[in-house]
Backbone of each chain as ProteinMPNN parsed JSONL, in Angstrom:
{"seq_chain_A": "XXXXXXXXXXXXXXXXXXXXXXXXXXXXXXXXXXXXXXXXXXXXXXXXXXXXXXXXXXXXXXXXXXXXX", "coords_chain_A": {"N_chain_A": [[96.983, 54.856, 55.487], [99.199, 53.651, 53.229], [100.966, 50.936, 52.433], [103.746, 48.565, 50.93], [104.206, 45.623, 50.996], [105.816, 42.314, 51.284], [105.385, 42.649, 48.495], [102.63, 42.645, 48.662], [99.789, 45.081, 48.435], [99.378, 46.874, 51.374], [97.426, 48.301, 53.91], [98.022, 50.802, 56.672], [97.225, 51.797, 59.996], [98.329, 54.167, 60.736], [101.668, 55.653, 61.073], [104.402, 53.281, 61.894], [106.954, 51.921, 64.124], [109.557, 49.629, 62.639], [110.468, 47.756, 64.127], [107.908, 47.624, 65.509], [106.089, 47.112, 63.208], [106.535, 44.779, 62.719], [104.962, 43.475, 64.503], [102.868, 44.269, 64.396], [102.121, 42.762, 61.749], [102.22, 40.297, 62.707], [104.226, 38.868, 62.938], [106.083, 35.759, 63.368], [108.865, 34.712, 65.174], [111.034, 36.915, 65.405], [113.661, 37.446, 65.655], [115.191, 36.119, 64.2], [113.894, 37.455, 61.685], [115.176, 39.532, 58.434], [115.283, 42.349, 56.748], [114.315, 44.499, 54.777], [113.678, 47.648, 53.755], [112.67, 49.943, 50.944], [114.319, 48.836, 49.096], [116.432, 48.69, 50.834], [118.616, 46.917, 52.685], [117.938, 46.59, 56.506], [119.787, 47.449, 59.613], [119.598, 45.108, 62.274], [119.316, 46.58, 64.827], [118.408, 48.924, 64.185], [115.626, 48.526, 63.998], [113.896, 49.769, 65.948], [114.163, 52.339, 65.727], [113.436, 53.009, 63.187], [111.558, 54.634, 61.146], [108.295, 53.245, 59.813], [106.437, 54.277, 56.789], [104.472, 56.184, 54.628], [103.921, 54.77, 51.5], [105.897, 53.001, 51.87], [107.8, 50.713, 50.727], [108.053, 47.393, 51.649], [110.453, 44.38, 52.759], [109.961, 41.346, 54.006], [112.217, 38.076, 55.008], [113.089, 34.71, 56.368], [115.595, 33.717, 58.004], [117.872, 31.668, 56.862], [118.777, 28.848, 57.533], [121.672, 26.656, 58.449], [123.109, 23.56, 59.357], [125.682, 20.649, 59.134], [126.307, 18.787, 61.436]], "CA_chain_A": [[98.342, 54.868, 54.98], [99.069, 52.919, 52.522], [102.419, 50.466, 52.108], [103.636, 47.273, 50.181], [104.723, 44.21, 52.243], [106.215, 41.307, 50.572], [104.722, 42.549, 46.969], [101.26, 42.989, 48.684], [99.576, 46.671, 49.245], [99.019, 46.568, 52.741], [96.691, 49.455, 54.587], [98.18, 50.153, 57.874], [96.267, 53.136, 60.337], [99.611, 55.308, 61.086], [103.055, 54.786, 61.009], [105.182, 52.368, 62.96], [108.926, 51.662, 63.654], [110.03, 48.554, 62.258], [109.698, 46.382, 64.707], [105.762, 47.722, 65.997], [105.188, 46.798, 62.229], [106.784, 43.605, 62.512], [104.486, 43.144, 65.699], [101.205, 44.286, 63.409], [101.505, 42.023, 60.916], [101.822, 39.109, 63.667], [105.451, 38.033, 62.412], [106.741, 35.292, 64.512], [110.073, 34.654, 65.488], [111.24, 38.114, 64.943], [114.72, 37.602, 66.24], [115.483, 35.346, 62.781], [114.065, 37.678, 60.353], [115.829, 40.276, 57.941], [114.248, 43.333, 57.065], [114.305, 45.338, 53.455], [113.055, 48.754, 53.895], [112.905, 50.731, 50.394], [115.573, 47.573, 48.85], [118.17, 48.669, 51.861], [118.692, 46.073, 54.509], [117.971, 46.96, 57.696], [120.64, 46.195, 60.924], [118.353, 44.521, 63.424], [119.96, 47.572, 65.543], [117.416, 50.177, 63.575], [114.309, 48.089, 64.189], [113.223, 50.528, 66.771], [113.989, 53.708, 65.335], [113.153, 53.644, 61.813], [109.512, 54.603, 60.876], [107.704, 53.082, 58.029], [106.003, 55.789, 56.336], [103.534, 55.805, 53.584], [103.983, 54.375, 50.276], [107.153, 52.627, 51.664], [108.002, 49.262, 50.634], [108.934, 46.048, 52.847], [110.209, 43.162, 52.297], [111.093, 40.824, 54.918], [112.481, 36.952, 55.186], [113.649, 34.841, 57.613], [117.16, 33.41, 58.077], [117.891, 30.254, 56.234], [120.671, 27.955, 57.328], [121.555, 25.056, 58.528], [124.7, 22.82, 59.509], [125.571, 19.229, 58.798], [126.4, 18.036, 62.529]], "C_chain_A": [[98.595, 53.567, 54.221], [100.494, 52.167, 52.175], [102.613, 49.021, 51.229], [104.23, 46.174, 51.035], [104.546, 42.657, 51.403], [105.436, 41.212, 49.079], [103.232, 42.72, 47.188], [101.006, 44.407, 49.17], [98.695, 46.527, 50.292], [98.517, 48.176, 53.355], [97.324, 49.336, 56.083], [97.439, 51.626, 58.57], [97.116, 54.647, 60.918], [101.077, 54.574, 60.929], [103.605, 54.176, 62.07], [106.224, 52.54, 62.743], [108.463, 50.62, 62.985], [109.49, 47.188, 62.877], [107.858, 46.856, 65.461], [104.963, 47.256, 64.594], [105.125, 45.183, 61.725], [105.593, 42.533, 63.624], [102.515, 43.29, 64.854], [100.821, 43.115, 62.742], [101.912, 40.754, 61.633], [103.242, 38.06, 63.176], [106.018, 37.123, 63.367], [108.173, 35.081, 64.46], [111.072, 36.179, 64.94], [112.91, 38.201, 64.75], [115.348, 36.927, 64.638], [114.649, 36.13, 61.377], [114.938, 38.998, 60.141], [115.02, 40.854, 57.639], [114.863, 43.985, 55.922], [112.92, 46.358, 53.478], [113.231, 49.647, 52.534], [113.87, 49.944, 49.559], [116.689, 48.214, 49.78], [118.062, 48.124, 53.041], [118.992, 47.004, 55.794], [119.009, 46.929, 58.539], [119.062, 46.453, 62.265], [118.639, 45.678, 64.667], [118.711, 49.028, 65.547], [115.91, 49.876, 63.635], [113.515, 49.0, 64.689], [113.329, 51.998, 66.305], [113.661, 54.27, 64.136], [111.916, 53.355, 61.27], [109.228, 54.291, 59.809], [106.716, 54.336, 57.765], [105.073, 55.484, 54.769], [103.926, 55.551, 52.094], [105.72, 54.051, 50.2], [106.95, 51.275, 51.244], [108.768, 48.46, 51.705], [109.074, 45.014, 52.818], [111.075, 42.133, 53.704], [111.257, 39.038, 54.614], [112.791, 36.542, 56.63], [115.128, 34.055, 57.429], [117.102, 31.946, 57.36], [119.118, 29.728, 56.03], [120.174, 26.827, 58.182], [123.228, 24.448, 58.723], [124.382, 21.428, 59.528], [126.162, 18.383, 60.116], [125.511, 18.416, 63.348]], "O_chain_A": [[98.171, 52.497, 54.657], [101.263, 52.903, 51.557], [101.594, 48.421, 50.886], [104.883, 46.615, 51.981], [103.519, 42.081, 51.042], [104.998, 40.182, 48.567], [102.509, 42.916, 46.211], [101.688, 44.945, 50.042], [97.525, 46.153, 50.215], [99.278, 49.133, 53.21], [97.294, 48.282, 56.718], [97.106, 52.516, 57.787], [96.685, 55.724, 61.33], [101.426, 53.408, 60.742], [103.285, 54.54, 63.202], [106.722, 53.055, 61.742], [107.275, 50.493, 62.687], [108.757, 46.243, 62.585], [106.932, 46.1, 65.754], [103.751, 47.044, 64.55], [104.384, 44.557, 60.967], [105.435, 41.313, 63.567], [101.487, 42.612, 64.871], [99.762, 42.501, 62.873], [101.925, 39.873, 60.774], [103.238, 36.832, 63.095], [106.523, 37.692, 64.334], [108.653, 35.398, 63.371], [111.764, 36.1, 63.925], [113.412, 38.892, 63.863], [116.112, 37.705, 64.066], [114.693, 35.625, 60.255], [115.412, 39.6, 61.105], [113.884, 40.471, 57.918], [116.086, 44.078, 56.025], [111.725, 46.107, 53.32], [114.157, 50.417, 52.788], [114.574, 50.84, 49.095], [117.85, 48.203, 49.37], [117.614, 48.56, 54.101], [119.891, 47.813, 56.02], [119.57, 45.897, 58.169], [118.235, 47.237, 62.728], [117.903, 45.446, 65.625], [118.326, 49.778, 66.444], [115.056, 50.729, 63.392], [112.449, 49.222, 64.114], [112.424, 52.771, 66.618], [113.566, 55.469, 63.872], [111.362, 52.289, 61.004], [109.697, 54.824, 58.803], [106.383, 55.181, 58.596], [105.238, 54.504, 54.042], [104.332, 56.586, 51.567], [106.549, 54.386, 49.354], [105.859, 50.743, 51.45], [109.748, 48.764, 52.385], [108.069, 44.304, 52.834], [112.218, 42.178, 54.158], [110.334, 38.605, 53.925], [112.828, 37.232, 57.648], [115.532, 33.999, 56.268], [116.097, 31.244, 57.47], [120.019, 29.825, 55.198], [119.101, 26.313, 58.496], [124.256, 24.929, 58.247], [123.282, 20.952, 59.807], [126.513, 17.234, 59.848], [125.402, 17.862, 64.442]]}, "seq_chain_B": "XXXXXXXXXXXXXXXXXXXXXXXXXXXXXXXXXXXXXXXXXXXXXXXXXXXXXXXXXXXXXXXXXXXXXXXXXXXXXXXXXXXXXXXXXXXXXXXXXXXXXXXXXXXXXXXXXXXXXXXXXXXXXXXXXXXXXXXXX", "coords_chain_B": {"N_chain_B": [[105.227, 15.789, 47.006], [108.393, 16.113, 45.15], [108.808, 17.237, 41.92], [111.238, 17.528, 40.105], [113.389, 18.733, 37.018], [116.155, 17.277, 34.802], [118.026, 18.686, 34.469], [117.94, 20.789, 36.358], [118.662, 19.574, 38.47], [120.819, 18.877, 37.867], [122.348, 21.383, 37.86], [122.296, 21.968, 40.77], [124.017, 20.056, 41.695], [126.472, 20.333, 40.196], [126.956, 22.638, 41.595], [126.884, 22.095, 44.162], [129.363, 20.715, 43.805], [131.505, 21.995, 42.749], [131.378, 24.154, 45.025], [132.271, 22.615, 46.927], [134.758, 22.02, 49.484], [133.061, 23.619, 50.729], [129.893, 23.844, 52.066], [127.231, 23.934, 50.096], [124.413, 26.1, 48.651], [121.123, 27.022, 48.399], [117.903, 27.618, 46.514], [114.525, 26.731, 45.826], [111.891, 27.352, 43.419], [108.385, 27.181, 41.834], [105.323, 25.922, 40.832], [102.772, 24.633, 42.931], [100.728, 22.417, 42.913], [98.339, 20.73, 44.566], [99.31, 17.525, 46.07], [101.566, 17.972, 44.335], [105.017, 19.132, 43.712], [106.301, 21.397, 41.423], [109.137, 22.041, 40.501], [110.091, 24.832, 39.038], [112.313, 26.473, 39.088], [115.897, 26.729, 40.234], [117.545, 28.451, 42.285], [120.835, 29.304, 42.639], [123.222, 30.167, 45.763], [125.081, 32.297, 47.939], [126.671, 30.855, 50.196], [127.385, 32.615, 52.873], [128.538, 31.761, 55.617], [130.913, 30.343, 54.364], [131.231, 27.86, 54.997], [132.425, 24.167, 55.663], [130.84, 22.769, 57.468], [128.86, 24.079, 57.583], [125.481, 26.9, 57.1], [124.498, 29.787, 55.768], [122.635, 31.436, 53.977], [123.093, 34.279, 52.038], [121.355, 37.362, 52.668], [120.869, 39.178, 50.92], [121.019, 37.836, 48.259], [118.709, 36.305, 48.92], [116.868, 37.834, 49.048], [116.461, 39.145, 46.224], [116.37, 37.234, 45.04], [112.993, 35.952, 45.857], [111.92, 38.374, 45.085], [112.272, 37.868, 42.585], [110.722, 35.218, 41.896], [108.789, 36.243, 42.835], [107.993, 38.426, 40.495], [107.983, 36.382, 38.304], [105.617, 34.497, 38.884], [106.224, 32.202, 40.194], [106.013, 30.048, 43.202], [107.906, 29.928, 46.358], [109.132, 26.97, 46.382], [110.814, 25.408, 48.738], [114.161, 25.155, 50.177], [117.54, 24.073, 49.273], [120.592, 22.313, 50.329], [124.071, 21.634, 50.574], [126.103, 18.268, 51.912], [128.825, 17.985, 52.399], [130.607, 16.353, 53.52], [129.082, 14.376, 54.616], [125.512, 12.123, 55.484], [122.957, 12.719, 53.693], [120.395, 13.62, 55.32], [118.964, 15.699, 57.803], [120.33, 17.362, 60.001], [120.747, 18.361, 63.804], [120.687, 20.927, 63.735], [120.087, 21.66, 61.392], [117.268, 21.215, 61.883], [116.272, 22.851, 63.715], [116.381, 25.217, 62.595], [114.374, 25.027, 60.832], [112.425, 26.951, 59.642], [109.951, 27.198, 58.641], [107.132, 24.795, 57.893], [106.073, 24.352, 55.821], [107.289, 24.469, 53.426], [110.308, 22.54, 51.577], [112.873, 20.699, 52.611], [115.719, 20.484, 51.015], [117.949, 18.165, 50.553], [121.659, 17.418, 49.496], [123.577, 15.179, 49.064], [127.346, 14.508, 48.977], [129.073, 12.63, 50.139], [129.518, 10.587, 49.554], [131.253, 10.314, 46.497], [130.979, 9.15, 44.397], [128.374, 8.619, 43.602], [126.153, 10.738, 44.433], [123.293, 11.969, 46.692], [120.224, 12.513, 47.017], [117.938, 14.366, 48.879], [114.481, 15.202, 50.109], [112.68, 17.193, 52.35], [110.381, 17.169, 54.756], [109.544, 19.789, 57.567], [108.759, 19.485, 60.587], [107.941, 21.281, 63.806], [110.427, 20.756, 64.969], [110.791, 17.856, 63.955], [111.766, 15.555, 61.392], [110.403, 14.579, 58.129], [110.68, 12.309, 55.271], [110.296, 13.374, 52.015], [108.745, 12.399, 48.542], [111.365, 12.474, 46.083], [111.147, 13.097, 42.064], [112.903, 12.989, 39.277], [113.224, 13.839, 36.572], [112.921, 14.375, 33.131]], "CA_chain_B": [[106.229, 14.876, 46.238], [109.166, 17.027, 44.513], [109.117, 17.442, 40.778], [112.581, 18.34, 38.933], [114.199, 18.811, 35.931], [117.707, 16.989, 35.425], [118.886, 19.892, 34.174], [118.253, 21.392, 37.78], [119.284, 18.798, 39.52], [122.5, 18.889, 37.857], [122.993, 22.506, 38.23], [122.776, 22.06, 42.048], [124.986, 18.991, 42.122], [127.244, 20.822, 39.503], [127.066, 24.135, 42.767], [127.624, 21.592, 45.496], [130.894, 19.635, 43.996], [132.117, 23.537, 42.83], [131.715, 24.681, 46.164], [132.89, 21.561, 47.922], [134.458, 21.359, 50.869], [132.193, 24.229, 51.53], [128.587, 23.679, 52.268], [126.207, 24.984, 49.003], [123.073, 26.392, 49.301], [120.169, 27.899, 47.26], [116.383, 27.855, 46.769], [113.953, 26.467, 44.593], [110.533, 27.548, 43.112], [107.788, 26.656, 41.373], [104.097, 25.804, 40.956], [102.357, 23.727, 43.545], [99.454, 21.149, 42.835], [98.018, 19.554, 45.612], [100.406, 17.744, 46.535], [102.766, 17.548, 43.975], [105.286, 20.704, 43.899], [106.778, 21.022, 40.018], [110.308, 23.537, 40.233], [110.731, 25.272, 37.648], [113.679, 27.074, 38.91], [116.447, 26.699, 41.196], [118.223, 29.5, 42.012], [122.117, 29.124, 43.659], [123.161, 31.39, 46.615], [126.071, 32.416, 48.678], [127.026, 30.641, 51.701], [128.117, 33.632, 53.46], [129.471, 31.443, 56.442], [132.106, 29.604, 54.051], [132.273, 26.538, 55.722], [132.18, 22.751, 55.244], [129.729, 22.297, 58.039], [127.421, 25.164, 58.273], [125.471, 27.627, 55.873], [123.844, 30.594, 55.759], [122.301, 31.837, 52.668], [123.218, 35.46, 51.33], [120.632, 37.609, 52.643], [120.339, 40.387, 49.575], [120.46, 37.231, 47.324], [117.481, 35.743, 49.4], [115.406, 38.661, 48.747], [116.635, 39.109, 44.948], [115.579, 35.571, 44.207], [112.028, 35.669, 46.258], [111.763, 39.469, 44.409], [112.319, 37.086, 40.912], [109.684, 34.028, 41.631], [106.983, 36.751, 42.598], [107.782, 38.019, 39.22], [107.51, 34.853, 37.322], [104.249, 34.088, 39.44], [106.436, 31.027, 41.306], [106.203, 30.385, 44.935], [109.298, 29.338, 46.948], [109.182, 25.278, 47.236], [112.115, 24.884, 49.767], [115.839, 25.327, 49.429], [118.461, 23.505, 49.576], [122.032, 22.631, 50.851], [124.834, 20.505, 50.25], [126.371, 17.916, 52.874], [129.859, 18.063, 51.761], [131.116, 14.987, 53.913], [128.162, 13.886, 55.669], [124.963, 11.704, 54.859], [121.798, 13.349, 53.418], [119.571, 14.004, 56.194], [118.85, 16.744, 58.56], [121.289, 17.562, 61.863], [119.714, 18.736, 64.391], [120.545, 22.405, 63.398], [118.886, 21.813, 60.413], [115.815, 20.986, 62.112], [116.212, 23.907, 64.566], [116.824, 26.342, 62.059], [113.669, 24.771, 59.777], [111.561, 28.207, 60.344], [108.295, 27.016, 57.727], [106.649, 23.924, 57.582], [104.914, 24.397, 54.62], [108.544, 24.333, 52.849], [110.931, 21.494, 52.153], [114.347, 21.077, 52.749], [116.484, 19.124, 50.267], [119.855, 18.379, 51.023], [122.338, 16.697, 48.882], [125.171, 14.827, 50.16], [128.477, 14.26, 48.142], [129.664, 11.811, 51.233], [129.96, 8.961, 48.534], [131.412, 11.21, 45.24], [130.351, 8.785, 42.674], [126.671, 8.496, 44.062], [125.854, 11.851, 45.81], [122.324, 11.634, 46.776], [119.794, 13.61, 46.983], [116.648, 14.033, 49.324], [113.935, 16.033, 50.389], [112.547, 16.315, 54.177], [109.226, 18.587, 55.681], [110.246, 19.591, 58.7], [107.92, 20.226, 61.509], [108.325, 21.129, 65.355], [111.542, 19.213, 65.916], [110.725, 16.276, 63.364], [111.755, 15.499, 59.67], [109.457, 13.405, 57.207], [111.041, 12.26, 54.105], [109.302, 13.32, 50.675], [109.401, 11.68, 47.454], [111.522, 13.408, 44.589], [111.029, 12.448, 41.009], [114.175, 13.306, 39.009], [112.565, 13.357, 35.37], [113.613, 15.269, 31.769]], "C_chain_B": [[106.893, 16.094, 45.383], [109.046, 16.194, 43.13], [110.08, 17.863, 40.049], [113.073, 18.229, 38.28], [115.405, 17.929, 36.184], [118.474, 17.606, 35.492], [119.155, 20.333, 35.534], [118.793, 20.656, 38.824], [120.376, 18.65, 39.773], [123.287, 20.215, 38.115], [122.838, 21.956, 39.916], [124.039, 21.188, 42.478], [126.349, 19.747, 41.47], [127.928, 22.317, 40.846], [127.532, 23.095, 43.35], [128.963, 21.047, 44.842], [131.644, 21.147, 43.277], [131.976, 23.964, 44.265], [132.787, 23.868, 47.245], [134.075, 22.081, 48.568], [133.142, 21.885, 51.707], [130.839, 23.692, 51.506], [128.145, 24.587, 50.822], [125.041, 25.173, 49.282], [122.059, 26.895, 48.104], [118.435, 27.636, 47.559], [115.466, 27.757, 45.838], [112.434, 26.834, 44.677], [109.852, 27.651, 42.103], [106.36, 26.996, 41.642], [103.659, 24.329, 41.993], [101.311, 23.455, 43.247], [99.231, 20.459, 43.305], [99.298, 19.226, 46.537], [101.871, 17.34, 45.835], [103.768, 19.115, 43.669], [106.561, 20.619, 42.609], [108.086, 22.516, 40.245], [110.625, 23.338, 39.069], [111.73, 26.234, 37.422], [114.395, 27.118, 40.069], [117.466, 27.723, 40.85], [119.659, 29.199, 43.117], [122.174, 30.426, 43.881], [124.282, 31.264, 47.353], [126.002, 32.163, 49.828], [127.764, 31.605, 52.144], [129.241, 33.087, 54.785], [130.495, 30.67, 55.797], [132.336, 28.52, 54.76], [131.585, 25.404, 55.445], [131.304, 21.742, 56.27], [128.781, 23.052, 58.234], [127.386, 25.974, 56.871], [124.228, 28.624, 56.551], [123.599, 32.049, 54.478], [122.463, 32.989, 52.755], [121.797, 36.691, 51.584], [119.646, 38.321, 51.472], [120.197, 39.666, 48.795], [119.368, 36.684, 47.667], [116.749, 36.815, 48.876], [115.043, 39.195, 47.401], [116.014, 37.59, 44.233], [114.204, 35.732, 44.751], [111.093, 37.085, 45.27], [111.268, 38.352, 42.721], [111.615, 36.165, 40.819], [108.784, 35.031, 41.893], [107.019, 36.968, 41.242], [107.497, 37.182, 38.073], [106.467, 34.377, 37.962], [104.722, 32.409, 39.615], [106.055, 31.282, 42.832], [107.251, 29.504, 45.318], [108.393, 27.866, 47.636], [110.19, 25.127, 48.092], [113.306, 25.288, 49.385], [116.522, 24.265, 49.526], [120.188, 23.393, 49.578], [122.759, 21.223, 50.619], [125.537, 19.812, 51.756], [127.779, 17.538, 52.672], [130.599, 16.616, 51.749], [130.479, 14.192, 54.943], [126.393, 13.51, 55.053], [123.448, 12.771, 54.798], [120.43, 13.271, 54.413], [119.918, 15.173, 57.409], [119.596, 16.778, 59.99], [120.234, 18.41, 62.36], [119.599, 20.569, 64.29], [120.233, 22.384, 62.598], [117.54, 21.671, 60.494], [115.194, 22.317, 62.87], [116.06, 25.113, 63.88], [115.607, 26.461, 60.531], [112.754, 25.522, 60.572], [110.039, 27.556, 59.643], [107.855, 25.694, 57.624], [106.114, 23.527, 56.28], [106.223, 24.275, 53.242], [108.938, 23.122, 52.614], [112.133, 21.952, 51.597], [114.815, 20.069, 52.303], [117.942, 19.682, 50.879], [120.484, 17.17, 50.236], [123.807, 16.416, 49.419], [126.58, 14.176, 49.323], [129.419, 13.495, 49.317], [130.538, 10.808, 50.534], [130.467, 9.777, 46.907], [130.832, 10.292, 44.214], [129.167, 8.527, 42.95], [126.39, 9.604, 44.971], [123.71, 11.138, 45.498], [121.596, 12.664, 47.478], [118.499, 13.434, 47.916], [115.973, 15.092, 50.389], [112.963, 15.529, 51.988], [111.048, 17.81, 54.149], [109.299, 18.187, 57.223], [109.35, 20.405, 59.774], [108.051, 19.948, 62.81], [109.025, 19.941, 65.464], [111.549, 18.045, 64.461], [110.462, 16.188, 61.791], [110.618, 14.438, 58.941], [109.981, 13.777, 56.008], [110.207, 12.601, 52.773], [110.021, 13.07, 49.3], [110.046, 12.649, 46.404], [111.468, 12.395, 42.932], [112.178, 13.514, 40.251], [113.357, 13.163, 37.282], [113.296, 14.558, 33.705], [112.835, 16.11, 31.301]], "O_chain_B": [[106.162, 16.98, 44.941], [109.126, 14.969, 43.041], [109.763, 18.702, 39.205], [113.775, 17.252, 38.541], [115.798, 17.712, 37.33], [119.484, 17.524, 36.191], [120.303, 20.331, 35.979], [119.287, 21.084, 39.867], [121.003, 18.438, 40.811], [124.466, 20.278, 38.464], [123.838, 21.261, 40.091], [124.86, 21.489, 43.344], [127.33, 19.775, 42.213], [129.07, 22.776, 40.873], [128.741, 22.947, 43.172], [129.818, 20.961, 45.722], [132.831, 21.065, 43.59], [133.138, 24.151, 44.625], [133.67, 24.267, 48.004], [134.503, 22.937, 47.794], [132.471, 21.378, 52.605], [130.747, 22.846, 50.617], [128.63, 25.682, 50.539], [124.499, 24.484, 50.146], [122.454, 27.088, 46.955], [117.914, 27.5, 48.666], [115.458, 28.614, 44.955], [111.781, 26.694, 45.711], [110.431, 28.213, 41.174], [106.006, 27.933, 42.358], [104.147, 23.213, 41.813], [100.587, 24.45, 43.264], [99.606, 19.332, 42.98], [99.992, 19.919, 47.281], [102.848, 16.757, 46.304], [103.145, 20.147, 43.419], [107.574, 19.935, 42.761], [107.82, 23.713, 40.133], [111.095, 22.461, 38.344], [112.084, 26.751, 36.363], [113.776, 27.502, 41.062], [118.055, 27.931, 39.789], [119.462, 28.904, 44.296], [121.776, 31.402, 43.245], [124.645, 30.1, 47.529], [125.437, 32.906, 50.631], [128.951, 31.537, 51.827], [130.331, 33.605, 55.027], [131.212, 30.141, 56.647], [133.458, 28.188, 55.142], [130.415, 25.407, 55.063], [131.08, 20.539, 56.135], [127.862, 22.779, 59.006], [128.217, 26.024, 55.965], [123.394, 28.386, 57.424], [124.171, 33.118, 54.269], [121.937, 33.314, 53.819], [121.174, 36.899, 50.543], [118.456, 38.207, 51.178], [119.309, 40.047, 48.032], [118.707, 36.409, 46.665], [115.847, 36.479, 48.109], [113.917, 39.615, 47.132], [115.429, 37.218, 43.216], [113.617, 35.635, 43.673], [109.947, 36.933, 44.846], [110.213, 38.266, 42.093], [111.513, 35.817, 39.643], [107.765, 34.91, 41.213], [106.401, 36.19, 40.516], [106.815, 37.443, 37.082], [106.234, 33.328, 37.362], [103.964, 31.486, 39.317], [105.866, 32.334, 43.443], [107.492, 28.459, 44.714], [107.62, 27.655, 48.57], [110.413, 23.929, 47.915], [113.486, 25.77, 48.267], [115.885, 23.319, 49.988], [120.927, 24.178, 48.986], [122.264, 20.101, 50.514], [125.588, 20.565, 52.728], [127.852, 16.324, 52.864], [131.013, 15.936, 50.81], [131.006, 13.542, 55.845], [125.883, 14.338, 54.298], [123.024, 13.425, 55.751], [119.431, 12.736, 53.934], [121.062, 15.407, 57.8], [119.222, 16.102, 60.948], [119.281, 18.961, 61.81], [118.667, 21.272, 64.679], [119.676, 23.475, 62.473], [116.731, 21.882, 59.59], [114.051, 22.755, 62.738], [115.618, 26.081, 64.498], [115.645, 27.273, 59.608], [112.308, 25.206, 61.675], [109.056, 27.532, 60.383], [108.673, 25.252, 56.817], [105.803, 22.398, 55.902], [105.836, 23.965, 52.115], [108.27, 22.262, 53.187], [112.486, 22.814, 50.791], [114.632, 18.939, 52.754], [118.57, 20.653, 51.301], [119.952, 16.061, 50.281], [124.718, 17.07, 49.927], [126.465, 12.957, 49.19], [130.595, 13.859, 49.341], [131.67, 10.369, 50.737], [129.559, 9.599, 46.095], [130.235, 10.743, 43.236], [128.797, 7.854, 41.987], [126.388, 9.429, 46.189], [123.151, 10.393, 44.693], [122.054, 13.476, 48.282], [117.922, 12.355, 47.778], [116.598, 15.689, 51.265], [112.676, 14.453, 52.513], [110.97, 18.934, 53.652], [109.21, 17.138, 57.86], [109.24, 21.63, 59.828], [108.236, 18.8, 63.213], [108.733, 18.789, 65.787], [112.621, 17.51, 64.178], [109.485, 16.537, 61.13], [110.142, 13.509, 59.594], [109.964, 14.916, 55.541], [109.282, 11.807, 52.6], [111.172, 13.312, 48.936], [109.362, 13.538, 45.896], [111.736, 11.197, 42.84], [112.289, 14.684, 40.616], [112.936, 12.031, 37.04], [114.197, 15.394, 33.773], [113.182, 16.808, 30.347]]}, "name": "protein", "num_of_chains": 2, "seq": "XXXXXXXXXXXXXXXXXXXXXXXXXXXXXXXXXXXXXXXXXXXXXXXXXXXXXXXXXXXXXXXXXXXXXXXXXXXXXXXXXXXXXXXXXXXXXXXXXXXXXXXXXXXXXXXXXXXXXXXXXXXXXXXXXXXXXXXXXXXXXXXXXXXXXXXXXXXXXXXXXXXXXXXXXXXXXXXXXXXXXXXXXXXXXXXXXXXXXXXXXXXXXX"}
């Protein structure tokens, strides 16, 4: 099965949810990233129920902030 | 060692004293060489939390700008954020919240308005290290 992941075509051997794919490709801190399935943000809510599927796209980040105290 | 335009330098300073009181934010990228890291584009971004001590970048514009340096065959050098009324270095939620090492985190501080100042940090487990910027035309 064949998918794209951050602009690269990534082979994976069946489909996953979200997060079992976030768990494949060895993502750490999971809890801090965002998740673009197809360009439609995820809610961290759907992690578990929404299957990647072949010749989907994925793009994920991770949170980026910050405070001045 | 950071490489930047003045042009870009002034667009961010030009974002942080337009946003001011609020916190500004954004994200710059470029070509890296060794170790010198040349931006050739800074892209401004929506502080979604609105406020004059905290920030949190725009997610859909995070992934619209990282979408737009693969295209241009950049890679994301670091971002950065403004310190609205507080001096240019990292709080400790900026250290906490520094997910990549391999990044750096500028932060510009408009504390002093007629000298804001500008400066870049790599930030690893817990602990900042200053890096040099060159400000050039």
């Amino acid at each position: 099965m064949n998918i794209k992941v951050n602009g690269n075509d990534q082979k994976i051997d069946r489909e996953y949810t979200v997060r079992e794919l976030l768990d494949v490709l060895n993502v750490k801190m999971k809890e801090y990233v965002t998740v673009q399935l197809n360009d439609e943000i995820l809610s961290r809510d759907d992690f578990d129920k929404i299957i990647v599927k072949d010749g989907d796209t994925v793009e994920f980040l991770y949170y980026m902030g910050g405070g001045s105290r | 060692m950071i490489i930047l335009s003045k042009n870009d330098y002034k667009k961010m300073l030009d974002h942080a004293k337009k946003e001011s009181p609020i916190e500004a934010c954004g994200l710059l990228a470029g070509i890296v060489d060794g170790e010198k890291k040349f931006v050739k584009e800074v892209r401004l971004l929506t502080n979604i939390d609105r406020s004059p001590e905290h920030f949190s970048m725009d997610p859909k514009e995070q992934f619209e700008a990282l979408k737009h340096f693969r295209e241009n065959k950049f890679v994301l050098i670091g971002n950065f954020h403004s310190h609205p009324q507080s001096p240019a270095r990292p709080s400790e939620e900026d250290k906490r919240l520094a997910f990549d090492s391999k990044l750096s985190y500028l932060i510009l501080s408009l504390m002093e308005k007629e000298n804001p100042v500008l400066k870049s940090f790599i930030i690893e487990d817990g602990n900042s290290y200053e890096e040099d910027i060159l400000i050039e035309d």
